[in-house]
C-alpha positions as CSV (number, residue, x, y, z in Angstrom):
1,X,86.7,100.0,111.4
2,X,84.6,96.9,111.9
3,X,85.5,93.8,113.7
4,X,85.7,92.1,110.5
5,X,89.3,93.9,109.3
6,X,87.5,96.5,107.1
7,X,85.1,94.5,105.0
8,X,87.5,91.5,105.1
9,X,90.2,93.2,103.1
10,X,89.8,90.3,100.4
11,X,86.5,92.7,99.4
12,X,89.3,95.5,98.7
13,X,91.3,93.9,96.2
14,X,91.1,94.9,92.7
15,X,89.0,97.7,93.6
16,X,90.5,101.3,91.7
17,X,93.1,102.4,94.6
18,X,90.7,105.5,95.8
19,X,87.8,103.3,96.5
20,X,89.7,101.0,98.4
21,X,91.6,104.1,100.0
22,X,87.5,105.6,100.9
23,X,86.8,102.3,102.7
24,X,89.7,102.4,105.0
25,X,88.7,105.8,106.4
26,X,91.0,107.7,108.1
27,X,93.2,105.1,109.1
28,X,96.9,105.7,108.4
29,X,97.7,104.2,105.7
30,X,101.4,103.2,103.9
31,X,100.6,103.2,99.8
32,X,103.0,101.7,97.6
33,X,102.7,101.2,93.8
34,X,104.6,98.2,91.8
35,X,105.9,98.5,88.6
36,X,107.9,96.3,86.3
37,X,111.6,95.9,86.6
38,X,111.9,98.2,83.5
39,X,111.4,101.0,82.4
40,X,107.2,101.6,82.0
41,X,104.2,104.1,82.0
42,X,100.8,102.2,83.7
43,X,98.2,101.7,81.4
44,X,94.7,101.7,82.8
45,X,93.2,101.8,86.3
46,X,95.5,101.5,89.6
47,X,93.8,99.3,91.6
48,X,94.6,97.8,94.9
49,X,96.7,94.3,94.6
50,X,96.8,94.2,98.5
51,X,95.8,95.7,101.5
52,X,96.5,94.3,104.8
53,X,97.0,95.7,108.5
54,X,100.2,96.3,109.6
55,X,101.8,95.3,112.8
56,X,104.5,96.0,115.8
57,X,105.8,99.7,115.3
58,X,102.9,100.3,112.8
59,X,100.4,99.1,114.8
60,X,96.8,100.9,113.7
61,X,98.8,101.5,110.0
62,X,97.2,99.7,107.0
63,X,99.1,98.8,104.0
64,X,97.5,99.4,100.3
65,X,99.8,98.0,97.4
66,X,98.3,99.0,94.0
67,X,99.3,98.2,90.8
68,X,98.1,99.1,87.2
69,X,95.9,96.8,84.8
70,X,99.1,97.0,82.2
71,X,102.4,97.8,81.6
72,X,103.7,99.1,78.3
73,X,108.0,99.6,78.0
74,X,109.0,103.0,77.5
């Protein structure tokens, strides 16, 4: 990874999750998806909301929140 925080991680966001996943390498990485407070099925592409490095006990870890472009109620 560069000096520059992989691309500046501002780059990263709204990116589909895989290319933003590709760009951090083989860096460990902690990949969580948000959904809606009901019930829902994503509609459209999962793209990353935020990616950010992670600190004290996962030092070296990146963090990669995605989220779909909708929601639709099931």
């Amino acid at each position: 990874m560069s000096s520059e925080r992989t691309h500046h991680t501002d780059e990263l966001v709204l990116l589909p999750w895989i290319a933003a996943l590709r760009v951090l390498g083989d860096r460990a990485v902690r990949f969580r998806v948000l959904t809606p407070p009901y019930a829902a099925v994503g509609v459209g592409v999962l793209r990353a909301l935020r990616v950010r490095a992670l600190g004290g006990e996962h030092d070296g870890a990146w963090e990669l929140v995605a989220g779909y472009d909708g929601y639709e109620r099931i």
